[in-house]
C-alpha positions in Angstrom: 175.4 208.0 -31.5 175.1 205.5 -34.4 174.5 202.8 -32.1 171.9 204.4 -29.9 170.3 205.3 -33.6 170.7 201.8 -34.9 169.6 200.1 -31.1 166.0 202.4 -31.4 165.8 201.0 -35.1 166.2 197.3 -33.8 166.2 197.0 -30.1 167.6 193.3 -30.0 170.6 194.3 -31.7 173.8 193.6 -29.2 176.9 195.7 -29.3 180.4 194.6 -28.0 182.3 196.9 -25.7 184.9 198.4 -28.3 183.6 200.1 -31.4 185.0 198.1 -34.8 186.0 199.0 -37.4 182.9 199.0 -39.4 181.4 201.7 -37.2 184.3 203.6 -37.1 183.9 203.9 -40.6 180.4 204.8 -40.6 181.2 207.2 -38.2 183.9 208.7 -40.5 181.3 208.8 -43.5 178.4 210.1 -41.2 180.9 213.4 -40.8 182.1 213.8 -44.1 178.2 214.1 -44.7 177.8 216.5 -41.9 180.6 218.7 -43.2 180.0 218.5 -47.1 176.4 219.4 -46.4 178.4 222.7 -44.5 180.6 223.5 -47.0 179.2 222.2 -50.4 175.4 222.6 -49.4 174.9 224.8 -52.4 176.7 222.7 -54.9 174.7 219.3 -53.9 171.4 221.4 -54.2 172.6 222.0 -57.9 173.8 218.3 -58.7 170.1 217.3 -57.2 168.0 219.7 -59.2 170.6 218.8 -62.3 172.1 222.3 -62.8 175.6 223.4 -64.1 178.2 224.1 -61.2 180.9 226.9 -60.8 184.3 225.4 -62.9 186.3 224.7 -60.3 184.1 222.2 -59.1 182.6 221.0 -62.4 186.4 219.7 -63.9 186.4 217.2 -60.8 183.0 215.7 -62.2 181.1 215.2 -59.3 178.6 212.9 -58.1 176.0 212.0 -55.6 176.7 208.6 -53.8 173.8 207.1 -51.9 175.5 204.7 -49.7 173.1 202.6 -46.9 174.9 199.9 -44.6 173.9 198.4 -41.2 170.4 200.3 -41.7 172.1 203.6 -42.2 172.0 205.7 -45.0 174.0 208.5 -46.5 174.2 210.9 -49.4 177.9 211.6 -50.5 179.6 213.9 -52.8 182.2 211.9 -54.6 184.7 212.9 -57.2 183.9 211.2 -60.7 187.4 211.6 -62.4 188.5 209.4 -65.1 189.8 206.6 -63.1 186.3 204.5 -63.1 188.3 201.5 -64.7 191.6 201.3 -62.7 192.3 198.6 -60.6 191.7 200.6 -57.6 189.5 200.8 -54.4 186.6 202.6 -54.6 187.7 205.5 -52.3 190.2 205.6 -53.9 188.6 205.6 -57.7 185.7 208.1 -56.5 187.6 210.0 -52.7 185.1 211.8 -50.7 185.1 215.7 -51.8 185.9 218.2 -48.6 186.9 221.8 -48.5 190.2 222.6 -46.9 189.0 224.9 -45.0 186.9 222.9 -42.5 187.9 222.0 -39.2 187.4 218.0 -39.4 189.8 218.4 -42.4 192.8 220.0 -40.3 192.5 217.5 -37.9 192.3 214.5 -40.4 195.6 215.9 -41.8 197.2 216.0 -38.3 195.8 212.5 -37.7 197.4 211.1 -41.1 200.8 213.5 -40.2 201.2 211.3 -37.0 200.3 208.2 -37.9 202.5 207.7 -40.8 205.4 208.9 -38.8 205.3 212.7 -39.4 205.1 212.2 -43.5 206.2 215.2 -45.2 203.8 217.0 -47.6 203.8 215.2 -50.8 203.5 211.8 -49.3 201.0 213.1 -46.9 198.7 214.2 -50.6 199.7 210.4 -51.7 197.7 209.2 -48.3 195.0 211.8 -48.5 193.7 210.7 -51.7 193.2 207.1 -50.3 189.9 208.5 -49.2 189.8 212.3 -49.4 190.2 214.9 -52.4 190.7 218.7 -51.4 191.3 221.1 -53.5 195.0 222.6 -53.7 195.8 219.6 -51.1 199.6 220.2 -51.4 198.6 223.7 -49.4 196.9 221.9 -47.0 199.4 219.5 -46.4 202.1 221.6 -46.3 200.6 223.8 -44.0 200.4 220.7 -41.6 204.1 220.2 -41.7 204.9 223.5 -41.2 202.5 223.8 -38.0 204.2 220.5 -37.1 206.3 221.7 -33.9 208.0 217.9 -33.7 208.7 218.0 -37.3 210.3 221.9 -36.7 212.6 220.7 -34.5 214.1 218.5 -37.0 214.4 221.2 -39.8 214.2 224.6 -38.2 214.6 228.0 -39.6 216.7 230.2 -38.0 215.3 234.0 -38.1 216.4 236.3 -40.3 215.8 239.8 -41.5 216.8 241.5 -44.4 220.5 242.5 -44.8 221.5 245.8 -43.7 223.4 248.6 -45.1 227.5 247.9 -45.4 229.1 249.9 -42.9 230.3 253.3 -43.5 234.1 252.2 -42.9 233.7 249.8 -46.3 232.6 252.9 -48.7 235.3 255.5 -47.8 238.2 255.8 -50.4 241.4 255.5 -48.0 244.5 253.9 -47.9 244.8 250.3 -48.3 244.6 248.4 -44.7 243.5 252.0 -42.8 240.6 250.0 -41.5 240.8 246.1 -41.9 239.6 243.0 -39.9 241.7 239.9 -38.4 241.2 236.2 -37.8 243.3 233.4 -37.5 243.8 230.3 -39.6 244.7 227.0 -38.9 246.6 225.2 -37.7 249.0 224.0 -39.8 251.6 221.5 -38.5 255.4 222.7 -39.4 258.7 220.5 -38.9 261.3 221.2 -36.9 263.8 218.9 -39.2 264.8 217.6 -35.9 264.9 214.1 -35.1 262.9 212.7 -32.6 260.9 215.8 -32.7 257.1 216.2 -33.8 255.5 218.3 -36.3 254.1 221.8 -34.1 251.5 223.7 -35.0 251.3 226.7 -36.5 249.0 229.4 -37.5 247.8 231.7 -39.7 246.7 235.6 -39.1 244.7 236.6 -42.8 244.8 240.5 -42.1 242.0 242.0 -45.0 241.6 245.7 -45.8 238.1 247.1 -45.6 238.6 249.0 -49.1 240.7 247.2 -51.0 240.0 243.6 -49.8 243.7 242.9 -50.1 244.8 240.4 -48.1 247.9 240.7 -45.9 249.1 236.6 -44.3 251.1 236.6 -41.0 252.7 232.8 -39.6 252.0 232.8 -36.5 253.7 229.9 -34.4 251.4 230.0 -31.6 247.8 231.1 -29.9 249.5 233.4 -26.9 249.1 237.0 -26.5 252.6 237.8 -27.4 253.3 236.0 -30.5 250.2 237.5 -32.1 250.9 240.9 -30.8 254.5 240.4 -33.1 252.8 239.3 -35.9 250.1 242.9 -35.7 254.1 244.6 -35.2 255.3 242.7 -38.9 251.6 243.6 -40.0 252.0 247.6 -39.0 255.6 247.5 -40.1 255.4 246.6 -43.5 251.2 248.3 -44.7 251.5 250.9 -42.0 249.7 252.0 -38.9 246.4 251.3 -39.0 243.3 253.4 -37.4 240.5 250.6 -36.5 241.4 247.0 -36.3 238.2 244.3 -36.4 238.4 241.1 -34.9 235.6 238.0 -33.8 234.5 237.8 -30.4 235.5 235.0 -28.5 232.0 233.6 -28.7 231.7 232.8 -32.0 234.1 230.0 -31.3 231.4 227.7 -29.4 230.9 224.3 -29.8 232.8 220.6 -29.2 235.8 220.9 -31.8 239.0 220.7 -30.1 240.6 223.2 -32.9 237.5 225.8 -32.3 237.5 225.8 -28.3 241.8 227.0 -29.2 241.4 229.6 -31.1 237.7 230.5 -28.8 240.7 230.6 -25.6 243.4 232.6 -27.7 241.2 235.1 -28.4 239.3 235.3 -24.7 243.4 235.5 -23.7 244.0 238.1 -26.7 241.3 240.6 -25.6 242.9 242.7 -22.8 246.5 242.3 -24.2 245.8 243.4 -27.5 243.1 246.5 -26.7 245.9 247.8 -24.2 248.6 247.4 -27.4 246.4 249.0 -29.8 245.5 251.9 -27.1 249.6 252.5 -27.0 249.9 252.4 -30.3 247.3 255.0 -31.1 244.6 252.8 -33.0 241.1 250.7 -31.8 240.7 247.4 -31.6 237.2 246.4 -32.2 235.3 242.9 -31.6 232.2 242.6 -33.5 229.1 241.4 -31.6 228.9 238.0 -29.9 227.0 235.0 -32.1 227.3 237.2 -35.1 230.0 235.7 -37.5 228.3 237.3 -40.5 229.1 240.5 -39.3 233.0 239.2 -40.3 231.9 238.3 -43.9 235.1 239.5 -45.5 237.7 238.0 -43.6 235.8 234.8 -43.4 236.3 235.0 -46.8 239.7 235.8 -46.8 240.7 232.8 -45.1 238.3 230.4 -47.0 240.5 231.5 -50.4 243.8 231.4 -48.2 242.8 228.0 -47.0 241.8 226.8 -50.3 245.1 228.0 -52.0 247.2 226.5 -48.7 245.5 222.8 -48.7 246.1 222.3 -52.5 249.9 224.1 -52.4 251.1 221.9 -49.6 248.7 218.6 -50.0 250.3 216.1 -47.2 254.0 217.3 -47.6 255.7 218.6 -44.0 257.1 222.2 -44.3 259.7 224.1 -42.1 258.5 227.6 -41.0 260.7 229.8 -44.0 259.3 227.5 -46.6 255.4 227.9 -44.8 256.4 231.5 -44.7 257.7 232.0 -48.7 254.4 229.9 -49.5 252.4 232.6 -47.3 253.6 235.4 -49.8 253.1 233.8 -52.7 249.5 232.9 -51.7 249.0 236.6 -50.6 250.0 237.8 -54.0 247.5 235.3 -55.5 245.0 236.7 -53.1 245.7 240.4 -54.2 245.8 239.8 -57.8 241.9 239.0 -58.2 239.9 241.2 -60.1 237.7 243.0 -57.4 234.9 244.3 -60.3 234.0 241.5 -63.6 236.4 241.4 -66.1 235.0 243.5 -69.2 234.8 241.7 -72.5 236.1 245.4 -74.3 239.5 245.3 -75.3 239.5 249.1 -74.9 239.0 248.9 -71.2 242.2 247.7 -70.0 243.2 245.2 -67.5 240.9 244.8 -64.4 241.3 246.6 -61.3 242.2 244.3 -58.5 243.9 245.1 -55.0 247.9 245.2 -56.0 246.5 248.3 -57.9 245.9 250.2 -54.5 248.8 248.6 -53.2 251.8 248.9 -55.1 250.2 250.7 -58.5 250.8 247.7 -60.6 249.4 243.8 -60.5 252.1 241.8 -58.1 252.9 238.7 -60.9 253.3 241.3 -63.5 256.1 241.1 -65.7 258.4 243.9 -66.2 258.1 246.2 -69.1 260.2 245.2 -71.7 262.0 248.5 -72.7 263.1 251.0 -70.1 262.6 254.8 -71.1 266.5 256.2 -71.6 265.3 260.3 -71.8 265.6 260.9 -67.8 262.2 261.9 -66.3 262.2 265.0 -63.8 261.3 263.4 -60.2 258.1 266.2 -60.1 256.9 264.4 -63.4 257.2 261.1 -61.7 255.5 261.9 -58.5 252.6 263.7 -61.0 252.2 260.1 -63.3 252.4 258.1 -59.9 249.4 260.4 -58.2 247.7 260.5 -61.9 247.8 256.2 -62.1 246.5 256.0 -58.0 243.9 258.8 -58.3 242.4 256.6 -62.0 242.7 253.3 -59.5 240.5 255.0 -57.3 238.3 256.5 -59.4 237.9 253.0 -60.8 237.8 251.9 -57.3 234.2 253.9 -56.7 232.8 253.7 -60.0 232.8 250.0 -60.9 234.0 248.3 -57.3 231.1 250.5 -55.1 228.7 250.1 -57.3 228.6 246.8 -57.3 228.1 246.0 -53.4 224.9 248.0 -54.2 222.8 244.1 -54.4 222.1 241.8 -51.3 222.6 238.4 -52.1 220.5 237.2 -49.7 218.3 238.2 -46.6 216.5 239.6 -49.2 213.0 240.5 -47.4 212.1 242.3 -44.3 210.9 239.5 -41.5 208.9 240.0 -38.8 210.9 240.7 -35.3 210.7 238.7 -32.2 207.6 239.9 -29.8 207.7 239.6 -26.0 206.7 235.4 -25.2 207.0 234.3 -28.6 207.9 230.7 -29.0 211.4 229.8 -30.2 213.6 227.3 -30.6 217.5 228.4 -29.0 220.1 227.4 -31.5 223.1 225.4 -30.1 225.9 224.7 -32.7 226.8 221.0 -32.3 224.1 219.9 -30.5 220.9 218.3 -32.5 217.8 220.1 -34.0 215.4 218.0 -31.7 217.4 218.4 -28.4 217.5 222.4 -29.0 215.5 224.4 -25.6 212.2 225.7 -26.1 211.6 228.5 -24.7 210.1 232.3 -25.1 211.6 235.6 -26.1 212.7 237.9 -23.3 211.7 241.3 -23.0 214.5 243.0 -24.5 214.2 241.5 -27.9 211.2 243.9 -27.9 213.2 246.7 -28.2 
């Protein structure tokens, strides 16, 4: 259009096929014109007549440029900063002002977003202000980023939605490891002391009670059916029968790890065996749903504390299974010694109540008293003290320990659900953010 304008101005002007860059640049300024005259129309009427304009406009000191080149003229609003004697450009001293809100603006962001290799917001504001000054431009460019659907496959956000309520099997007051969840850890290589032979490996079962949180550790020496139905045997034997037992389903265990595609066949090999056992025995064995781990929060962090006490007890050393074992123990008495509610900085209060409390009555690493009553006590005042020290545990148990779940640490805001044929990116664990499938929500996330 420029051409055909400047060709009717002087008809023996020739033109080569490709536009240069000259006119692309005049073309550039010709629509900034176009577009201030849109959005600023009111404010350039004010600079011409000399008037005062609103503040947020006034503290960028702007100006009127008359700019004429190749017999075309235009009339620009500038910013007039403070920058008039840097070592700079001009566009750069005095950048073209534009709202963010226009179109041509969007789609200059985009062009800068792609041509400086998908540039993240604050070096995109750096490259704007080469030429263009918008107000609240980190906004803007953040906004292109975010629309960026290359650059979202690079850094996606998985959905979310805000925490729900703990389950009603977490709140009630009964005995310890009634209700508690399962999941293996490992494995840990054990020798034989046999020469010739090589270490095995070995496992761990981290048993955790839904009330207390104690912990209960079972050495497991393999992934069969068999040897982890003995170990739930020891486990009932010595904490008692329980009523519900929780375990991960066998698809949380995806992905390329050798380690994770063992324990993701033990448990897909576990699953009949072990529901039939529990049936027998009287009690449920549950499997929370698939691709959920955080629904297994607390054993999760069960065995993150048993594997941190375990790789800092044993280091590189080789252990037989009775010494893995005796190490086990100790670690579980560890484990059932923390404080379940902030120590208290009173004196007056007393030692913290911590699992061993709802186990045994007393802390596990204790030391004996030092004197021993001599006057004998009647067994029915014994029983009485013993039910008078569980029933202040548990009263301690629901007023400082319940309480205190009460916060969500995160997931803190509802989200918006999935709709039917909105775009998403399917999360794969071990494969890369970019080479994730695209695809649309099915109909029964509607529901």
């Amino acid at each position: 259009m420029l051409r055909w304008i400047r060709r009717i101005k002087n008809p023996t002007l020739k033109f080569t096929k490709e536009l240069t860059a000259e006119e692309l640049n005049l073309s550039f300024l010709k629509i900034v014109q176009v577009v201030q005259h849109t959005e600023f129309g009111e404010q350039i009427s004010k600079l011409a007549k000399g008037t005062t304009l609103p503040a947020i406009v006034q503290k960028l000191n702007p100006f009127l440029h008359d700019y004429s080149e190749l017999s075309l003229s235009f009339n620009l609003l500038r910013v007039g900063g403070r920058l008039l004697h840097a070592p700079l450009p001009y566009d750069t001293k005095f950048p073209l002002l534009l709202s963010k809100n226009s179109h041509f603006v969007k789609a200059y962001l985009r062009y800068l977003h792609f041509r400086n290799h998908h540039a993240w917001a604050k070096a995109l504001v750096a490259l704007l202000r080469e030429r263009i000054w918008i107000i609240n431009a980190r906004e803007a460019c953040s906004r292109t980023v975010r629309n960026c659907i290359h650059c979202f496959h690079y850094k996606p956000k998985l959905q979310t939605q805000i925490m729900g309520n703990l389950p009603a099997d977490r709140l009630r007051a009964l005995r310890p490891f009634l209700i508690c969840g399962v999941d293996f850890c490992g494995p840990i290589y054990t020798t034989l002391k046999i020469r010739g032979r090589p270490p095995v490996k070995t496992y761990i079962a981290v048993f955790v009670c839904f009330t207390s949180k104690a912990v209960h550790l079972e050495l497991v020496t393999d992934l069969s059916s068999n040897c982890f139905i003995f170990a739930l045997k020891m486990f009932i034997g010595r904490r008692g029968m329980p009523k519900k037992i929780y375990s991960d389903d066998a698809t949380n265990f995806v992905g390329a790890d050798r380690k994770l595609r063992e324990l993701r066949d033990a448990f897909l090999a576990h699953q009949p065996e072990v529901e039939k056992y529990a049936a027998t025995e009287g009690f449920s064995f549950d499997f929370i749903p698939p691709r959920a781990p955080h629904f297994g929060g607390l054993w999760e962090a069960a065995v993150k504390s048993t594997k941190h006490l375990l790789v800092r007890a044993i280091g590189n050393a080789l252990l037989i299974a009775e010494e893995l074992q005796t190490l086990l123990a100790e670690i579980e008495a560890i484990l059932n010694s923390r404080p379940l509610t902030p120590m208290s900085q009173d004196p007056n209060d007393g030692e913290a109540l911590i699992p061993a409390h709802l186990l045994i009555g007393c802390p596990l690493r204790a030391l004996p008293p030092a004197q021993v009553p001599t006057d004998p006590m009647r067994c029915c005042d014994r029983w009485q003290l013993v039910c008078c020290l569980k029933q202040h545990f548990w009263r301690q148990w629901s007023k400082n320990y319940l309480t205190g779940l009460q916060e969500r640490n995160k997931w803190l805001y509802p989200q918006r659900n999935l709709q039917l044929n909105d775009l998403v990116l399917v999360q794969e664990d071990n494969i890369p953010t970019q080479q994730w499938v695209l695809g649309r929500s099915p109909q029964s996330f509607q529901s």
